[in-house]
C-alpha positions in Angstrom: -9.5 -3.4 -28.1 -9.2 -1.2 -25.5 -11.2 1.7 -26.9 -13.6 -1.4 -27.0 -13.5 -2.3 -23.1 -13.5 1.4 -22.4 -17.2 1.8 -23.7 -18.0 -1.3 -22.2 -17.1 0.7 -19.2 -19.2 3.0 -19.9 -22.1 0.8 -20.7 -22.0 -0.3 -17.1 -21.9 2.9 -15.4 -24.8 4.0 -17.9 -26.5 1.1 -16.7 -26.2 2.1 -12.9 -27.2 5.9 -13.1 -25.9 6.7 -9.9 -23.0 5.5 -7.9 -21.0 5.8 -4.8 -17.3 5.1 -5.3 -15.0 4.0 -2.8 -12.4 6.1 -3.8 -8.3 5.5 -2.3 -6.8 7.9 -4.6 -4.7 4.7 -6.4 -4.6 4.2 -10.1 -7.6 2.2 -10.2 -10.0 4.3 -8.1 -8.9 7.3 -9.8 -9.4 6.0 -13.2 -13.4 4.7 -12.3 -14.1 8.2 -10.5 -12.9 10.1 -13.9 -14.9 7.6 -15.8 -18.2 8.1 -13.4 -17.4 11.8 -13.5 -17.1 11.6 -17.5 -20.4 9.2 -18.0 -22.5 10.1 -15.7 -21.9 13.7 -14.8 -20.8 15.3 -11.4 -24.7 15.2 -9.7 -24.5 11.3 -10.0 -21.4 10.4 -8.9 -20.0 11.2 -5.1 -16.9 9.5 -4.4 -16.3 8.8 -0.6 -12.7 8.0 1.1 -11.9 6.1 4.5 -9.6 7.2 6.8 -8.2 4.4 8.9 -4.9 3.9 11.3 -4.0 1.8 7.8 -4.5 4.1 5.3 -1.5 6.7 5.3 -2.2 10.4 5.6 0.0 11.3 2.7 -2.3 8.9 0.2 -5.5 10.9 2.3 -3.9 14.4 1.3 -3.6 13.1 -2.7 -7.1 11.6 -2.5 -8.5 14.8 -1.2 -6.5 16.7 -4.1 -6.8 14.3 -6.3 -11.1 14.7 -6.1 -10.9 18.2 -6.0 -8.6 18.4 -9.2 -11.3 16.2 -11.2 -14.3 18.5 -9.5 -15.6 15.4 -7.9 -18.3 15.9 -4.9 -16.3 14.2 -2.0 -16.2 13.0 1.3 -14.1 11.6 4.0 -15.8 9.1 6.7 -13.4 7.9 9.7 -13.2 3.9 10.1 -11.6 2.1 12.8 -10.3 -1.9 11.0 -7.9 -2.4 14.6 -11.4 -2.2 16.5 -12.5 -5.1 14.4 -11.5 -8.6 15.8 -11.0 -10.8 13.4 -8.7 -7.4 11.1 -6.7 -6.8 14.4 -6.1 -10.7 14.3 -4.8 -10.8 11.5 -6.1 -13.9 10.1 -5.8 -14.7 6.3 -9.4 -13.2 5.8 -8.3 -10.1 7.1 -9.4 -8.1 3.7 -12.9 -9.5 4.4 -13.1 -7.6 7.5 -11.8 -4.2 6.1 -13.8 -4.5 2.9 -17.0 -5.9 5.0 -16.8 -2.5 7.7 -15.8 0.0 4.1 -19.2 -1.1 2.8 -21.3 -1.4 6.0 -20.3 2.7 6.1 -21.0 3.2 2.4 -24.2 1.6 2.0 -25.8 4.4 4.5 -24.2 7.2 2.1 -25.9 5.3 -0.5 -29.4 5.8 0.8 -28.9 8.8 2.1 -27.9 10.4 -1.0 -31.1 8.7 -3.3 -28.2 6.8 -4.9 -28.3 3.4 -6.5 -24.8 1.8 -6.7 -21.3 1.3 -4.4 -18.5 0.4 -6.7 -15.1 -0.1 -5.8 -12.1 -0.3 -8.2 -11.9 -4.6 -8.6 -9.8 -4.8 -11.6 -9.4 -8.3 -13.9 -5.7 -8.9 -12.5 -7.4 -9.5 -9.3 -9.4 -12.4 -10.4 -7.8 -15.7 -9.1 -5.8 -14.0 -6.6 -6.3 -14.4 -2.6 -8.8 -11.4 -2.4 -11.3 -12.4 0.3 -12.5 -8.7 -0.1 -14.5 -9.9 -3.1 -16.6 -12.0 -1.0 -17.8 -8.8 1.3 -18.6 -6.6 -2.1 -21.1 -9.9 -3.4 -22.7 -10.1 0.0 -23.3 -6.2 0.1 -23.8 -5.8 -3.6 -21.3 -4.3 -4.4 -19.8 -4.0 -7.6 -16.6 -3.7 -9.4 -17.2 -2.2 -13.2 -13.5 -2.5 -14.1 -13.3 -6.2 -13.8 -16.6 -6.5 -15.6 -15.2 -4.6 -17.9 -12.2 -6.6 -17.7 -10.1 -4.2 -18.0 -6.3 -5.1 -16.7 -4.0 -2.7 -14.8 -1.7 -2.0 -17.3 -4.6 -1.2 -19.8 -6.2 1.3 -17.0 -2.7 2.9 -16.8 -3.0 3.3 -20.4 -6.1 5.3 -20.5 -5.5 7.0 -17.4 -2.2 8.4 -19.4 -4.6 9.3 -22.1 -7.1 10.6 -19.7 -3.8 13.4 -18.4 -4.4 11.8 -15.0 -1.7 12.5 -12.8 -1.9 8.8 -11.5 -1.0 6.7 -14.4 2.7 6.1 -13.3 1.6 5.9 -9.7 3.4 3.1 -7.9 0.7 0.3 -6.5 -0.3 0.6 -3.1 -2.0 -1.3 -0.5 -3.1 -1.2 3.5 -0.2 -0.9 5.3 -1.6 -4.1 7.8 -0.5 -6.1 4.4 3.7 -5.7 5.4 2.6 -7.9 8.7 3.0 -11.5 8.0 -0.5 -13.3 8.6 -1.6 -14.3 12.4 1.4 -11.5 13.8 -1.6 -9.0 15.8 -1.9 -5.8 14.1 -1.2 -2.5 16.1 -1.3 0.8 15.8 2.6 1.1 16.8 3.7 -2.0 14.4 1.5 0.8 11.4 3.3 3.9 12.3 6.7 2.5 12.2 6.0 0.4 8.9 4.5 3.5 7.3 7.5 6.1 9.1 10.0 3.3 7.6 8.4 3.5 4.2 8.7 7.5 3.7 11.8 7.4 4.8 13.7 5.2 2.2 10.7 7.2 -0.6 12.6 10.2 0.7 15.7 9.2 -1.1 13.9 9.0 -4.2 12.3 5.3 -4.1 9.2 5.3 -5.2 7.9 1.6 -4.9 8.8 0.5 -1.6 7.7 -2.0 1.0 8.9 -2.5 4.2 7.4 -5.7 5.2 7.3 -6.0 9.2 8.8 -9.6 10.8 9.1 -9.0 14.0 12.5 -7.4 14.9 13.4 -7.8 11.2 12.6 -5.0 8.7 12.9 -6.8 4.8 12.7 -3.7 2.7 11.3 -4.5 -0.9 11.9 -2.3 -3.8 12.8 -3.0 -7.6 16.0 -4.4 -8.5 16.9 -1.0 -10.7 16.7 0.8 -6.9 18.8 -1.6 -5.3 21.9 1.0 -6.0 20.2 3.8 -4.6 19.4 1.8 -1.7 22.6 0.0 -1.0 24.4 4.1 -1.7 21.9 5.4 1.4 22.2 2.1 3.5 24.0 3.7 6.4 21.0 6.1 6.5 18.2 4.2 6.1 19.9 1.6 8.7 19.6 4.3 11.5 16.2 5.4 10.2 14.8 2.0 10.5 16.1 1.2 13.7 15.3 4.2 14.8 11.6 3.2 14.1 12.1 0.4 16.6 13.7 -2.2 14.2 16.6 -4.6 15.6 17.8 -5.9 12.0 17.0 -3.9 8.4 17.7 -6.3 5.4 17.1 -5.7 1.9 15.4 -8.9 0.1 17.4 -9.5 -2.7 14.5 -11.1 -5.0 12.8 -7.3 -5.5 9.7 -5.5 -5.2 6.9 -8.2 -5.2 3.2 -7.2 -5.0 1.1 -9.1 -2.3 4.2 -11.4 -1.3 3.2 -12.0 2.2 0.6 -13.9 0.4 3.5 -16.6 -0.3 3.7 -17.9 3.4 0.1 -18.4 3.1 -0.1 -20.3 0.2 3.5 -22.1 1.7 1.3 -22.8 4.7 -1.6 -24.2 2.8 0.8 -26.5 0.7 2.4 -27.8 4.4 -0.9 -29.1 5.6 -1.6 -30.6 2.2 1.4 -32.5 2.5 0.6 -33.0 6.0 
């Protein structure tokens, strides 16, 4: 079955002849460049990675490694989402923005390179969810070969194990503007001490953690089997945090949970339907 949607995979790319990847260094992005690389052949395949006030530089450091390891051309293009209005807003279209500037900068690299393709690494899980970054890639033609693939995380994790890519395990990542609660502006300070607040409690061996901003309030989500590691280091992490500028550093209590800002959305959405 998987075997299966792995040659579909490679039907697609087969199909395309030439792409432009918009490559994060995460699981996903990781596994579609090897697959490119591995289909299509190094010449037809250039894998390009923005570097934004979101995007932290210890993910731009693995990216840039993590290209070089797999002898992928490469290249790193400077974007600027806080200079965009309705991103710096923070409204709950805010992935449109960022995916909508991401592709306005790729499709240039595109022609410029004689390519034919930008693909970015949509995956099946992300079909139904609140991804408004889906609509930008359909207006820009941009496609996602993974979900047509449909090809689920766990599945890409799978193959990427098989593959010996280093990122199989990797924890799931996303911008850091997605710790800020919907309609709170987005700053560069608010980034810096999410993303400082983050690598310090990862210094103490967490690996999945999100310190999701509200206001004075730091809510610190990691999984329930690092809750003991946490709670041993609280004193530390407590000065850390407020250190970074934080008034109160709580622990939420319910775990690690991926896109959970999304909740007082859809809580939001459900008020005015009641309304």
């Amino acid at each position: 079955m998987i075997e299966n949607k792995y040659g579909r995979l490679q039907e697609i790319l087969k199909e395309m002849r030439t792409v432009v990847i918009a490559f994060s260094g995460g699981v996903d992005s990781t596994f579609l460049l090897k697959a490119a690389l591995d289909t299509l052949g190094r010449e037809n395949v250039l894998a390009v990675t923005a570097d934004s006030e979101t995007y932290p530089f210890e993910e731009l450091q693995e990216a840039i490694k993590l290209a070089e390891a797999l002898g992928a051309r490469h290249e790193v293009i400077q974007t600027s989402e806080l200079a965009i209005l309705g991103y710096a807003e923070n409204t709950s279209n805010r992935c449109y923005f960022c995916k909508k500037s991401l592709f306005e900068h790729l499709i240039p690299i595109m022609h410029e390179n004689q390519y034919k393709n930008v693909i970015f690494g949509l995956i099946a899980d992300d079909l139904g969810e609140h991804r408004p970054g889906t609509k930008a890639a359909k207006e820009y033609n941009v496609r996602g070969p993974l979900q047509e693939a449909n090809l689920y995380k766990a599945e890409i994790r799978e193959l990427s194990q098989q593959m010996g890519l280093p990122t199989w395990d990797k924890p799931s990542f996303a911008c850091l503007s997605s710790r800020i609660a919907y309609g709170e502006q987005i700053t560069i300070e608010k980034l810096r001490r999410i993303d400082q607040s983050e690598q310090a409690v990862r210094a103490f061996g967490i690996r999945q953690v999100r310190v999701r901003n509200h206001g004075e309030i730091a809510r610190i989500e990691v999984e329930p089997a690092d809750f003991k590691r946490l709670l041993e280091n609280h004193e530390e992490i407590v000065h850390i945090l407020k250190g970074n500028g934080y008034t109160y550093v709580t622990l939420d209590m319910s775990g690690y949970k991926s896109g959970s800002m999304n909740k007082l959305l859809k809580d939001s959405v459900k008020q005015v339907e009641r309304v």
